[in-house]
C-alpha positions as CSV (number, residue, x, y, z in Angstrom):
1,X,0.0,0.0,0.0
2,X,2.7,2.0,0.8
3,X,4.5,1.2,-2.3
4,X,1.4,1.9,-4.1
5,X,1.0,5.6,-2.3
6,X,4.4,6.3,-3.5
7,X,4.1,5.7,-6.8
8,X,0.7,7.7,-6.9
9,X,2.5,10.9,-5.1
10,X,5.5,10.8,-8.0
11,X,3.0,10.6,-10.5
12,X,1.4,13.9,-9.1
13,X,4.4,15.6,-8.8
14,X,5.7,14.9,-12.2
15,X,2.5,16.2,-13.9
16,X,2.1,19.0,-11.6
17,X,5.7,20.1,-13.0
18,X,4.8,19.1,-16.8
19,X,1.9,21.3,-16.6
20,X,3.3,24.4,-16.2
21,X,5.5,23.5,-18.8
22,X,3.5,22.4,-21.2
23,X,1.4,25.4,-20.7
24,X,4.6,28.1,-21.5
25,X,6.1,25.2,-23.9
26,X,6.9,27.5,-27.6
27,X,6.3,27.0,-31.1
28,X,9.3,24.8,-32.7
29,X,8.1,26.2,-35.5
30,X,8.9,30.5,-35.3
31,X,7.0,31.5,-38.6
32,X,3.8,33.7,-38.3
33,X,1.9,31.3,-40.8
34,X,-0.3,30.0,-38.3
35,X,-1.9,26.8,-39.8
36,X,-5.2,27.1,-41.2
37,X,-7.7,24.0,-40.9
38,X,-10.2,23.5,-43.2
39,X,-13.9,21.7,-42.1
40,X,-15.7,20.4,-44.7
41,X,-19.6,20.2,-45.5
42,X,-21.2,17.3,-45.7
43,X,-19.3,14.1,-47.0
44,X,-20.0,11.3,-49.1
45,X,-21.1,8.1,-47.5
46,X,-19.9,4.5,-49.0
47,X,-21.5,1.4,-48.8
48,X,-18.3,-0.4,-47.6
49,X,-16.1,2.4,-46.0
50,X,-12.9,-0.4,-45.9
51,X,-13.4,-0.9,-49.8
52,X,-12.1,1.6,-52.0
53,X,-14.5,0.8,-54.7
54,X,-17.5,0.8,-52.9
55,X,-20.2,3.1,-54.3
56,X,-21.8,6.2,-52.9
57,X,-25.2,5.8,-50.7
58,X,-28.4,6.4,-51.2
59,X,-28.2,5.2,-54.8
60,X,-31.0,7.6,-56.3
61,X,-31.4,5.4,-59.4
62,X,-33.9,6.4,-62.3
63,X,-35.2,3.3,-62.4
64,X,-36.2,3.1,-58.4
65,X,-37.8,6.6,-58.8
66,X,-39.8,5.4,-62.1
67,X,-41.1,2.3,-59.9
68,X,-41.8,4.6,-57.1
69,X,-43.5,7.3,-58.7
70,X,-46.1,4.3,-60.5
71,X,-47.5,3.1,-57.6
72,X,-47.1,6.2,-54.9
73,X,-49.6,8.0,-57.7
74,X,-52.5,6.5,-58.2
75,X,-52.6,5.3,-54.2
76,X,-52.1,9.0,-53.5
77,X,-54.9,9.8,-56.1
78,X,-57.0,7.3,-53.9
79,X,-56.5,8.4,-50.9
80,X,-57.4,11.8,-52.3
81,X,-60.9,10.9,-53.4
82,X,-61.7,8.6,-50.1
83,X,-59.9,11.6,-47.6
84,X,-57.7,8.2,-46.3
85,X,-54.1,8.5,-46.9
86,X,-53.1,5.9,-44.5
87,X,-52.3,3.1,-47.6
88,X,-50.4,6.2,-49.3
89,X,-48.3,6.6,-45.6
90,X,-47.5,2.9,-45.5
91,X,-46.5,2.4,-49.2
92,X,-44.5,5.8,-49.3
93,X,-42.3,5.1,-45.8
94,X,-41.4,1.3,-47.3
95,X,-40.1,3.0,-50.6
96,X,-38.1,5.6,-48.0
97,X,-36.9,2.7,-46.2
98,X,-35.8,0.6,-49.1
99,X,-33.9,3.6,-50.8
100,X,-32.3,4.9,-47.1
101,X,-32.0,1.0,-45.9
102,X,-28.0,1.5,-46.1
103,X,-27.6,4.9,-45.3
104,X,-29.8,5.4,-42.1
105,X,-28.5,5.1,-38.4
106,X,-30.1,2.8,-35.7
107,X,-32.0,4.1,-33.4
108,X,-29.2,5.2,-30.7
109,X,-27.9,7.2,-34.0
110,X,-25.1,4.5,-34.5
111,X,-23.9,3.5,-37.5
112,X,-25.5,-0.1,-37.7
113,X,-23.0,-1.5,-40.5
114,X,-19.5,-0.8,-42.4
115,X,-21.0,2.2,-44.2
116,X,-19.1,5.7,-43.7
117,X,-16.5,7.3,-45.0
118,X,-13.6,5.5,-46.9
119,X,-11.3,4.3,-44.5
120,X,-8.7,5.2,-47.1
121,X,-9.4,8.9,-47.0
122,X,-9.5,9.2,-43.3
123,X,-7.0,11.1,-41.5
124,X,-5.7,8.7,-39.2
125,X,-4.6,6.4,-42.2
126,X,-2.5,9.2,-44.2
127,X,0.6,10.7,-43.5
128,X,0.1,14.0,-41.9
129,X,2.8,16.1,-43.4
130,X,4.4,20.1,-42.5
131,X,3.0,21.7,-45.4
132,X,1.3,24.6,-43.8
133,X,3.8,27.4,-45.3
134,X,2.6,29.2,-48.1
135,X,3.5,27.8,-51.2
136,X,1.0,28.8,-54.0
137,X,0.1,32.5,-55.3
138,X,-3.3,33.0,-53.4
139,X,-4.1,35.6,-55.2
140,X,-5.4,33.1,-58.1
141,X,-8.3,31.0,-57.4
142,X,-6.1,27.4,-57.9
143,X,-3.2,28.7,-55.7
144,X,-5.5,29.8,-52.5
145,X,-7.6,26.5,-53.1
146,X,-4.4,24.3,-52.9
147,X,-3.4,26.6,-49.4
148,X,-7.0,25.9,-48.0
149,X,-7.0,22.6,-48.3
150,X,-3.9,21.7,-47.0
151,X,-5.1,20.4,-43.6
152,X,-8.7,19.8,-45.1
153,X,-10.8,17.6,-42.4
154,X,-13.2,15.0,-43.8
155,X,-15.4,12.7,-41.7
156,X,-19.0,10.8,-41.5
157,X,-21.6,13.5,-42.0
158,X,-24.7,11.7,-40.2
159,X,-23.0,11.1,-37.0
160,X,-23.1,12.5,-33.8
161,X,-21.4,16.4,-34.0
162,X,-20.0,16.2,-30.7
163,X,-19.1,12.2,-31.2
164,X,-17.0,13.6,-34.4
165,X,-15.8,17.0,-32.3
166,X,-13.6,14.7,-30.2
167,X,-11.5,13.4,-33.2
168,X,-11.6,17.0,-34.5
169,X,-9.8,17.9,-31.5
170,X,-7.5,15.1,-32.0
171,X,-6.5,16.0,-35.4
172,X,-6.1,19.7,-34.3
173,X,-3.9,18.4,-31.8
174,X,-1.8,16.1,-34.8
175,X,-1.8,19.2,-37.2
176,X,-0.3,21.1,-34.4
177,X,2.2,18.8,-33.2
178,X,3.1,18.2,-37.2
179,X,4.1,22.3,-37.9
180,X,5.3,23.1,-35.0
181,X,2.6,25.8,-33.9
182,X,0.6,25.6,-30.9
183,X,-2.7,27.7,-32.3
184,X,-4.7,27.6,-35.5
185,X,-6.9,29.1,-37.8
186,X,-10.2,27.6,-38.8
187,X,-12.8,27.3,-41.6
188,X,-15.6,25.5,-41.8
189,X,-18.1,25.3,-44.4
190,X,-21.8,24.0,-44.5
191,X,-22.2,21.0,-42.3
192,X,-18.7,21.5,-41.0
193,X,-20.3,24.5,-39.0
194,X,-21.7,22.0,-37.1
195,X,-18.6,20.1,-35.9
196,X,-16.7,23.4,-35.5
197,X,-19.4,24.8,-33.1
198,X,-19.3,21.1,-31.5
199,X,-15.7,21.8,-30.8
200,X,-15.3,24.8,-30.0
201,X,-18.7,24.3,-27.3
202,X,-16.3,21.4,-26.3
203,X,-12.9,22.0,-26.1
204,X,-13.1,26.2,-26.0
205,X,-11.0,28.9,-28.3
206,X,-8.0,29.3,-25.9
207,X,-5.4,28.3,-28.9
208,X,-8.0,29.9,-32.0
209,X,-6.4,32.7,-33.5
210,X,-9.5,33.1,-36.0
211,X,-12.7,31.1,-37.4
212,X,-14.7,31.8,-40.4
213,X,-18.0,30.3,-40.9
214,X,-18.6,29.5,-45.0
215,X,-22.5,29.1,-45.5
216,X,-22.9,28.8,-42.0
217,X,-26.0,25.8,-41.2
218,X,-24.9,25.5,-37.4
219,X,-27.8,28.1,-36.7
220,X,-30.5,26.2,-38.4
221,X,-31.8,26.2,-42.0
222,X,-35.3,26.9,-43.3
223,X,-36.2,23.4,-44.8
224,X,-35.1,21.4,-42.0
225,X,-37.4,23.4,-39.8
226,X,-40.0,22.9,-42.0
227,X,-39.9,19.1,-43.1
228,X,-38.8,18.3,-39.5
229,X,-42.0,19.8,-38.0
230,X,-44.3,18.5,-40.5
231,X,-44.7,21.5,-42.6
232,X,-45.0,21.7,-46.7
233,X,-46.5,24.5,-48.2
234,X,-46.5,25.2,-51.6
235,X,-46.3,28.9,-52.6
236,X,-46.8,30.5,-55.9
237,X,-44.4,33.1,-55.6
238,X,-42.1,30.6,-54.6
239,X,-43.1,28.4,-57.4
240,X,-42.2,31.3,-60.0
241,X,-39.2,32.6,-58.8
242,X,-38.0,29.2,-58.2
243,X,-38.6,28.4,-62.2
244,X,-36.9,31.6,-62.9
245,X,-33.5,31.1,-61.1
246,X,-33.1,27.0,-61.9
247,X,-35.1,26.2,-64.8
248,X,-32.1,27.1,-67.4
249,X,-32.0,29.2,-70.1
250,X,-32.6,27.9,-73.2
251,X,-35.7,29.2,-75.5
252,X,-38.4,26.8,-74.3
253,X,-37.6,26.8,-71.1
254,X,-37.7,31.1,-71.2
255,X,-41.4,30.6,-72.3
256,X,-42.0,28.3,-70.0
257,X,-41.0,30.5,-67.3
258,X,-42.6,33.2,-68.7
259,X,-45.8,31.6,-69.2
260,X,-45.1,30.1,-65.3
261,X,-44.6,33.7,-64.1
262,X,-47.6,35.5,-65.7
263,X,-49.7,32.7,-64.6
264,X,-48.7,33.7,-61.2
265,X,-49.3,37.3,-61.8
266,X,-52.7,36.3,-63.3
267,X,-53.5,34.4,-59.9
268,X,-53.5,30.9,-61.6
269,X,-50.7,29.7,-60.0
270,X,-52.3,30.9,-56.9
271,X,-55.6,28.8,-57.5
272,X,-53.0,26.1,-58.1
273,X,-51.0,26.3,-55.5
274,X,-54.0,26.2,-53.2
275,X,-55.6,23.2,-54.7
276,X,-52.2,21.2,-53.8
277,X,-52.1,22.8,-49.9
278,X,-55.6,21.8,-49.3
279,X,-54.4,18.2,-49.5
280,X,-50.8,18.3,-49.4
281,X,-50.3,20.1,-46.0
282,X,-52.3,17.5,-44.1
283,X,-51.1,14.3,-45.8
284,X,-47.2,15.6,-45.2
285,X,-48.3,16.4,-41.3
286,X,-49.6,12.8,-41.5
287,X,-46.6,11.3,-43.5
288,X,-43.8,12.6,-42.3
289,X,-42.8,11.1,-38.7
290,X,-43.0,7.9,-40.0
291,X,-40.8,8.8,-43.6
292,X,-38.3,11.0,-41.3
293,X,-37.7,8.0,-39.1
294,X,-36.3,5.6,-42.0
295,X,-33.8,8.3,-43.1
296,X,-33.2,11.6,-42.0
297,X,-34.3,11.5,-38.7
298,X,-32.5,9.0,-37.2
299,X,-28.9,11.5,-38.2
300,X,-28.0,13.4,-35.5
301,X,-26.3,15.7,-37.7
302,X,-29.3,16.2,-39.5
303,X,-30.9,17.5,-36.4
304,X,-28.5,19.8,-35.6
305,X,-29.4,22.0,-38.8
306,X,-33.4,22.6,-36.8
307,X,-32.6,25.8,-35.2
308,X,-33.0,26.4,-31.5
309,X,-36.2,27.5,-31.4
310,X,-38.0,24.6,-33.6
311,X,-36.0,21.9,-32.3
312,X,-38.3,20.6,-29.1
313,X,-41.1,20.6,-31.0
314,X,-40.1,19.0,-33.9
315,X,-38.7,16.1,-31.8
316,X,-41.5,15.9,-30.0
317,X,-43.7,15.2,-33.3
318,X,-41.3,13.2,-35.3
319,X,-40.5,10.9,-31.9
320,X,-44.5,11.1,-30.7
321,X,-45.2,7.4,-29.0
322,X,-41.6,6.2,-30.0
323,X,-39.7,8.0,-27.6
324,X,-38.4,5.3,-25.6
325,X,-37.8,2.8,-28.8
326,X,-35.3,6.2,-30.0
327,X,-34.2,7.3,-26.4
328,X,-30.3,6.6,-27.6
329,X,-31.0,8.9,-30.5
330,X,-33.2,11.6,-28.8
331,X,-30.2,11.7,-25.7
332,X,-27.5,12.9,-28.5
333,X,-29.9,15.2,-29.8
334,X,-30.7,17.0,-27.1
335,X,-27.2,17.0,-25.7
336,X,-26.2,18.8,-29.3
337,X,-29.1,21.2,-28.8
338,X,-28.7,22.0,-25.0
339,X,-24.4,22.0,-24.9
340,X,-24.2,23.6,-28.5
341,X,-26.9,24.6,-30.7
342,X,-28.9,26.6,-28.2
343,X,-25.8,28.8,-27.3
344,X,-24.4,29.3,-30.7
345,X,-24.8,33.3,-30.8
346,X,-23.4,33.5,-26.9
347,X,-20.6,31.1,-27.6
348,X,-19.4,33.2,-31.0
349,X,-20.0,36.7,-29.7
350,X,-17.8,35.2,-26.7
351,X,-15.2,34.2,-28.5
352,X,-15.0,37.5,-30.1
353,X,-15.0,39.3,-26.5
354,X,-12.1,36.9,-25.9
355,X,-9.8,38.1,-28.9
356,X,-10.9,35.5,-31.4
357,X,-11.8,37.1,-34.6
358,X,-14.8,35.5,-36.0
359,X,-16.6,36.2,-39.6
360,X,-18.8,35.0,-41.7
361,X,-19.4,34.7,-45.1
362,X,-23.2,34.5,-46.5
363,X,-24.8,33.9,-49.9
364,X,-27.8,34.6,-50.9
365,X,-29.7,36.1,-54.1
366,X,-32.1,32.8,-54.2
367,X,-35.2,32.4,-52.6
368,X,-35.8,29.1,-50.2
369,X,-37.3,25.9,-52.1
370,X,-41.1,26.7,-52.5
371,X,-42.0,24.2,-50.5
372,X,-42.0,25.9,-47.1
373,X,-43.6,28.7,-45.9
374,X,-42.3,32.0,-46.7
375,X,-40.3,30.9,-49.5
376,X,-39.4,34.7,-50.8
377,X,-37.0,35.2,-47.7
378,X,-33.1,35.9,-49.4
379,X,-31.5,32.4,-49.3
380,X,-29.0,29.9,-50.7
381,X,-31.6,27.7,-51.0
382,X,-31.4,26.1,-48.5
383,X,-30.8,28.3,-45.5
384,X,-31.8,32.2,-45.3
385,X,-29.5,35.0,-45.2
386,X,-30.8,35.6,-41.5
387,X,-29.9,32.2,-40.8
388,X,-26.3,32.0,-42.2
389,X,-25.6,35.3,-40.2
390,X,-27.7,35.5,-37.3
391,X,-29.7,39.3,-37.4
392,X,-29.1,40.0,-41.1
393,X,-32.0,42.1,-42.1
394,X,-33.2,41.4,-45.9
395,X,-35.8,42.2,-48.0
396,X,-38.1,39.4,-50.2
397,X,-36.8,37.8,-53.1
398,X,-37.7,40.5,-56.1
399,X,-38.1,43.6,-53.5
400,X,-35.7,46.2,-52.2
401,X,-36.0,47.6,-48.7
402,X,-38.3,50.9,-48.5
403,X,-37.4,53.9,-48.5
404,X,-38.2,54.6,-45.1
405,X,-36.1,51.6,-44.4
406,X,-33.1,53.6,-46.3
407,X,-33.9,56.8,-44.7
408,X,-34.5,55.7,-41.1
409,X,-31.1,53.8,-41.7
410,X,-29.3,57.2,-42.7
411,X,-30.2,58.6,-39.6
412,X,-28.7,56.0,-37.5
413,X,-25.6,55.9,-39.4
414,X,-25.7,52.7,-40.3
415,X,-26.2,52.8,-44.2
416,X,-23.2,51.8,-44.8
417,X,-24.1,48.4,-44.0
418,X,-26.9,48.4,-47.0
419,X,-25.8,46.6,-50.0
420,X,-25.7,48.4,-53.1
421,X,-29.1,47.0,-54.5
422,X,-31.0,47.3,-51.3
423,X,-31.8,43.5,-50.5
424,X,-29.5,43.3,-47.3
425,X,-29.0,45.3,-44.3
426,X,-26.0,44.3,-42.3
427,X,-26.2,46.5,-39.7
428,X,-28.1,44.1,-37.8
429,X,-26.0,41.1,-37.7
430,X,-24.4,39.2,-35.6
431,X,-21.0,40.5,-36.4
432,X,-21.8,43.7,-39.1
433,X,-18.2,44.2,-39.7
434,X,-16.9,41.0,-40.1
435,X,-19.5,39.4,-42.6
436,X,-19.5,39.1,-46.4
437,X,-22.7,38.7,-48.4
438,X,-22.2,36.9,-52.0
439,X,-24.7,37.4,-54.2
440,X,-25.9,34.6,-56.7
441,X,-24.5,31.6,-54.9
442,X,-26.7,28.6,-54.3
443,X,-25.9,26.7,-51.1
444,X,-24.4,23.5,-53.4
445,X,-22.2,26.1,-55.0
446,X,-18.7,26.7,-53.7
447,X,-17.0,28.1,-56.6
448,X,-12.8,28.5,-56.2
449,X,-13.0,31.6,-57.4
450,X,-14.3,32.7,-54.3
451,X,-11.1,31.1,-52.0
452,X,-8.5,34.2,-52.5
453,X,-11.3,36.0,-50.4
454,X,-11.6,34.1,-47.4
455,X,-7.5,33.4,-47.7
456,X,-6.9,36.9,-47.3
457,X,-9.8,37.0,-44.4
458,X,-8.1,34.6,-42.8
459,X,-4.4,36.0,-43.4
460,X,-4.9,39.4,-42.4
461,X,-1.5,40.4,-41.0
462,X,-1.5,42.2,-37.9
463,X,-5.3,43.3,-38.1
464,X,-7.9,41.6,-38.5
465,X,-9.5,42.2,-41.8
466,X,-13.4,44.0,-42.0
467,X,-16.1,44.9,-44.5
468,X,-14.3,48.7,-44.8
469,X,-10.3,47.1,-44.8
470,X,-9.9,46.7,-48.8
471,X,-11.5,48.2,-51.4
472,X,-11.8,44.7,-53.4
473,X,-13.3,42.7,-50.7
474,X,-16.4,44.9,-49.7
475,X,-19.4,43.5,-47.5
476,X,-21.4,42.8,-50.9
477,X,-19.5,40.5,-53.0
478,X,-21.1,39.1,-57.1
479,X,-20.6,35.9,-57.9
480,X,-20.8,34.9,-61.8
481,X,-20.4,32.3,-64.0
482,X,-19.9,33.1,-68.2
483,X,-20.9,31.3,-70.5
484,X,-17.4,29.7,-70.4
485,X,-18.0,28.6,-67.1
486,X,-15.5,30.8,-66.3
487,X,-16.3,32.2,-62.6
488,X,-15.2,35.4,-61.3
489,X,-16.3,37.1,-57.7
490,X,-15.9,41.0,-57.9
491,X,-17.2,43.9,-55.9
492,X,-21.0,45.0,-55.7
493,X,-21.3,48.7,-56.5
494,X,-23.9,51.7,-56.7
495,X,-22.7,50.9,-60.6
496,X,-22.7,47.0,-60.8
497,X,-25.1,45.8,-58.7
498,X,-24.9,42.0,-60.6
499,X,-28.1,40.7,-61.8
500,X,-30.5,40.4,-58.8
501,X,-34.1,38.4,-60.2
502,X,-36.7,41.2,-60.4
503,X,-40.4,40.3,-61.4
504,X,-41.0,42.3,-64.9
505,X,-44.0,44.4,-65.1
506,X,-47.1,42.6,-66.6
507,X,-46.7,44.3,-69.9
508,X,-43.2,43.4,-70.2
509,X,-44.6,39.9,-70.0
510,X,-46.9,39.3,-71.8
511,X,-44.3,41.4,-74.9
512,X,-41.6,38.8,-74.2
513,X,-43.7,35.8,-74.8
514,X,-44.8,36.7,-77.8
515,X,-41.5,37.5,-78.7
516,X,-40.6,34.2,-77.9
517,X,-43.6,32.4,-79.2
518,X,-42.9,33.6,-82.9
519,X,-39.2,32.8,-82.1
520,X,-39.9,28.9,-81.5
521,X,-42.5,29.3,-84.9
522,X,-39.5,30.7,-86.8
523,X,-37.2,28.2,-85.5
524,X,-39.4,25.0,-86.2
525,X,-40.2,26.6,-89.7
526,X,-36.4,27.0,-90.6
527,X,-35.9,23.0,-89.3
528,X,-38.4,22.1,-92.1
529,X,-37.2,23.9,-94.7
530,X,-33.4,23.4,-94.7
């Protein structure tokens, strides 16, 4: 016992003297690159993470969907005319089930086979190297692409967040120990907000020099709030603008958007759209528990993009009379939401009290799927501007803000924070000076164009780089994409305010598909005479 007592007290005293030093221990490594690691969105999942070939799940094959769609119809149509959808429920959640069979977690939100990530491309199984110097021209796209992802962190995307923030920290750890430095820098984009916020909720800031959140989902996104609580609502503005920005450009498809856009303005869409929400908002209340808990809802990932203030409820419908069969799943989910999601804004505008500097960058320029309500609000799609950078004022998809928006706004001073066409007002943001709007960037869109940006946000030098440091990297950024799918980011101006969608007058209309009526006529004529 003695011995044992010993032994115990020399183990205390030898850490008790490593701690200090530890703690004052300096870089081996003396440049002031600081190494910047990268969080990815979501990842591909694999059938057979240990074999290399294995294919990508779910497999959305045409020929499932063809299957699907001929029987889900006319049992849909059925249940329309006898006002009983329940053969509709059952038919549609064993399709779900069959297509997600692979993919989905059990219901502790484990992974229940050897699906996941390729073990090949997982960092623990490659060599992590000192390559954080600078070695590329950053100022062109390719060169500050190759710098980002130099220490580029990949993992399971439906797992746990705070499960997958432990081996973040561990590979923060290795990334350190590899160059030499004992802080870092970090990005994360898309689902990778998600783990950072884990992390950082976790394992705290003390050694983060900056972060940057890239189309930020950590605070929540529009359509997993909606389809998480049961909601689908089909909107006719939606429906329009939603043709206009995605359905291409070629001269059909311009009449058909046209045609789609003054039916709209006519109020036929409208009558339309209501038809399909007198049915279709009570069958998806109906449906989608049971559908959300053969895929989707068994990710705890997935419920970490509910924001804060949807979250019980939602988990209270999609886990109504099943709560103890998913207790494993519902305990991660609320640990994420009460230890992380519901503290996001006070953890971040912490971290900036505490010397971190924190910034965000935003796109938006498209409005929300039209399946939810208020479908208008500026988005990438998939999340709103509001969401991406918590406060961010906007106007609707096709609208400015008023003028006594603008006017009110000069009076407090804080016009500055408009952007050049009027859609967003920064000013009441989360961090106004340290967030960058893009316009025209969906939320699948992450164009390299755009990296030399948030390179030099990242590597600012001595001060930390804001919306009024550089002429070239203003608050309200363009994205575009020539013909030559040639992309190029460049300043928004009172000159060159890009190409926001605007709805054209009704006249202007009804002119263009005319236009473009004759056009097809003279086409199709041409065809048969050559």
């Amino acid at each position: 016992m003695k011995k044992l007592l010993s032994v115990f007290l020399s183990l205390v005293i030898l850490a008790m003297m490593i701690a200090p030093m530890s703690a004052t221990a300096k870089d081996t490594c003396d440049c002031d690159e600081v190494p910047i690691i990268y969080v990815r969105g979501r990842s591909p999942v694999y059938l057979d993470r240990d074999d290399p070939n294995s294919y990508e799940i779910p497999n959305f094959s045409q020929e499932f969907i063809k299957k699907a769609a001929k029987e889900l119809v006319p049992i849909y149509t059925k249940g329309y005319l006898t006002d009983d959808f329940s053969e509709f429920k059952t038919l549609f959640t064993q399709y779900m089930a069959e297509l997600y069979k692979d993919y989905i977690l059990d219901n502790n939100g484990e992974v229940p086979n050897n699906s996941g990530q390729k073990a090949c491309e997982y960092w623990r199984n490659l060599p992590l190297t000192d390559i954080h110097k600078q070695s590329n021209d950053v100022t062109t796209a390719d060169g500050a692409h190759e710098e980002l992802y130099k220490y580029f962190y990949q993992y399971d995307s439906r797992v746990d967040p705070c499960k997958t923030a432990d081996d973040l920290h561990e590979y923060i750890q290795a990334v350190k120990k590899v160059t030499g430095h004992s802080r870092v820098k970090l990005l994360a984009r898309c689902l990778g907000t998600i783990i950072l916020s884990a992390y950082l909720a976790e394992y705290g800031w003390e050694d983060v020099d900056d972060v940057v959140l890239y189309n930020s989902i950590c605070f929540g996104t529009e359509i997993n709030n909606s389809l998480f609580n049961g909601e689908l609502y089909f909107d006719a503005d939606g429906v329009d603008y939603f043709a206009t920005q995605n359905l291409g450009e070629g001269l059909p498809l311009t009449l058909l958007k046209e045609i789609i856009t003054l039916s709209n303005k006519l109020n036929g869409l409208d009558m339309t759209m209501d038809y399909y929400n007198k049915t279709g908002t009570k069958v998806a209340k109906y449906v989608i528990p049971d559908v959300m808990r053969v895929c989707y809802g068994t990710l705890p990932a997935y419920w970490a993009m509910v924001s804060p203030d949807r979250f019980e409820d939602a988990r209270d419908y999609i886990f109504a009379g099943v709560e103890d069969e998913y207790a494993g799943l519902i305990e991660k989910i609320n640990h994420y939401h009460e230890t992380v999601g519901s503290k996001l804004t006070t953890m971040y505008k912490q971290m900036e009290a505490d010397g971190v500097n924190v910034s965000i960058v935003a796109k938006y320029g498209f409005q929300l799927y039209p399946i939810v309500y208020n479908a208008d609000q500026q988005s990438d799609m998939l999340a709103t501007c509001k969401q991406q950078a918590p406060g961010t004022t906007t106007a609707p998809v096709g609208q400015k803000l008023s003028d006594e928006y603008i006017a009110q706004a000069k009076a407090n001073g804080t016009d500055k924070y408009i952007s050049p066409n009027r859609c967003v007002d920064a000013s009441t943001a989360l961090f106004p000076n340290t967030t960058w709007y893009v316009q025209n960037l969906n939320h699948d869109g992450y164009p390299w164009a755009l990296y030399p940006v948030i390179y030099r946000i990242l590597r600012h030098g001595e001060q930390p780089l804001t919306v009024f440091s550089e002429k070239d990297i203003p608050q309200y950024l363009i994205f575009e994409k020539d013909e030559n799918n040639v992309e190029t980011i460049r300043p928004m101006t009172d000159e060159d305010k890009g190409d926001p969608v605007e709805s054209p007058s009704l006249l202007t209309l009804i002119k263009n598909i005319i236009v473009n009526v004759f056009k097809i006529i003279f086409e199709q004529l041409g065809k048969l005479f050559k």
